[in-house]
C-alpha positions, 0 to 999 in steps of 0.5 A: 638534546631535549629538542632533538628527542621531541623532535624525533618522537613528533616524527615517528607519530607524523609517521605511525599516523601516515602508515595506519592511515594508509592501511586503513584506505587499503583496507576499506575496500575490502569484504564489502557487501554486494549491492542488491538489484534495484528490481529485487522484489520483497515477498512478505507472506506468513510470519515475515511481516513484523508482528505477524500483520499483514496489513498495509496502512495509510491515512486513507485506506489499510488493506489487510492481506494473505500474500504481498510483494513490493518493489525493492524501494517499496513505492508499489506492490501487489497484494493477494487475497486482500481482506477487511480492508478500510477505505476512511472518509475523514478519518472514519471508516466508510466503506469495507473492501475485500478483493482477491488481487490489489496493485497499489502505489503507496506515493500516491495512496492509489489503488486498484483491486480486481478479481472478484471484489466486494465492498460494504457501506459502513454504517449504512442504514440501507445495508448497501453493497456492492459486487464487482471486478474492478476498483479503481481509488484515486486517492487525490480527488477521493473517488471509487470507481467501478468502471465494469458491470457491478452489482448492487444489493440493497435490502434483499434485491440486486441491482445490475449497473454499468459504472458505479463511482463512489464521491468520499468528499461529497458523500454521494454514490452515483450509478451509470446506467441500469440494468434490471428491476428493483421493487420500492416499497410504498407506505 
C-alpha cells in the first residue's frame, strides 16, 4: 500500500512539473521588448551624459564637447562644439585642440575635427599654435595632420603654410610649403 501511495505522489510531481514547465515556455514568448534598430543613433547632450561631462576619453587623446551623437554600438560618432580637447604624447598632454565639428571612431582612436580648428603646443617655450580647417589623428602611426592651408603664429607673427604634420613619436613639426614672411631676431 505504501508503494502504491509514493508511487502515485512520484506521478502527480513528474506530472505538476511537465505542466508548469509547459506553462512556462508558453509564457516566455511573451510582453518581450522590441529589439531596437541597429542604426538608431545615441545623442548625448546637456544633463544626459553621466555626471554632467561631456568628455570623450582615451589613452591618447579626450575631447571635451557641446553636443555628441554616436552610432547605436558606439564605435563612431561625431561630436560638436569640441573644447579643451588633450591630445597626449606618452602620456602627458602635448597639444590642446579646440574644433567646432569632429568625427571620431573610438576602435581605432582616430579622429578627424573641421570647421575652424585651433591647436596649442603644451608647454611650448616658443608659444606655437596653429589655425586651420581640417585635422586629421591617425592614432597608429601618432601623427596630426594638417592637410589644407594652415596658419602658424609664433611670437607675435603668423605664418602661412600649405601642410603642416605633427610627429608625436619623434617629436618633430614639419611644414610644407610656405607662404609669407617671418622676422628672426638676431642677437
Amino acid at each position: 500500500m505504501r508503494k502504491k501511495r509514493l508511487r502515485w505522489a512520484l506521478i502527480a510531481a513528474g506530472c505538476a512539473l511537465l505542466l508548469y514547465a509547459i506553462v512556462e515556455i508558453v509564457l516566455a514568448g511573451r510582453d518581450t521588448s522590441p529589439v531596437p534598430p541597429a542604426n538608431a543613433p545615441i545623442v548625448l547632450q546637456g544633463g544626459q551624459v553621466q555626471g554632467g561631462s561631456h568628455t570623450v576619453a582615451t589613452h591618447s587623446w579626450s575631447l571635451s564637447y557641446d553636443r555628441g551623437e554616436f552610432s547605436s554600438d558606439g564605435v563612431t560618432g561625431t561630436l560638436d562644439g569640441v573644447h579643451d580637447g588633450i591630445v597626449y604624447r606618452k602620456g602627458k598632454p602635448y597639444i590642446a585642440i579646440d574644433a567646432r565639428h569632429v568625427a571620431l571612431n573610438t576602435q581605432t582612436l582616430d579622429f578627424t575635427a573641421i570647421g575652424r580648428v585651433h591647436i596649442r603646443m603644451l608647454d611650448d617655450p616658443y608659444h606655437r599654435s596653429f589655425d586651420t580647417d581640417y585635422v586629421a589623428w591617425t592614432n597608429d602611426a601618432k601623427l596630426l595632420s594638417m592637410a589644407h592651408p594652415s596658419f602658424l603664429h609664433v611670437g607675435g607673427q603668423t605664418l602661412r603654410i600649405r601642410t603642416i604634420t605633427i610627429d608625436f613619436d619623434k617629436n618633430e613639426v614639419r611644414l610644407g610649403a610656405l607662404d609669407g614672411s617671418v622676422g628672426i631676431p638676431v642677437r
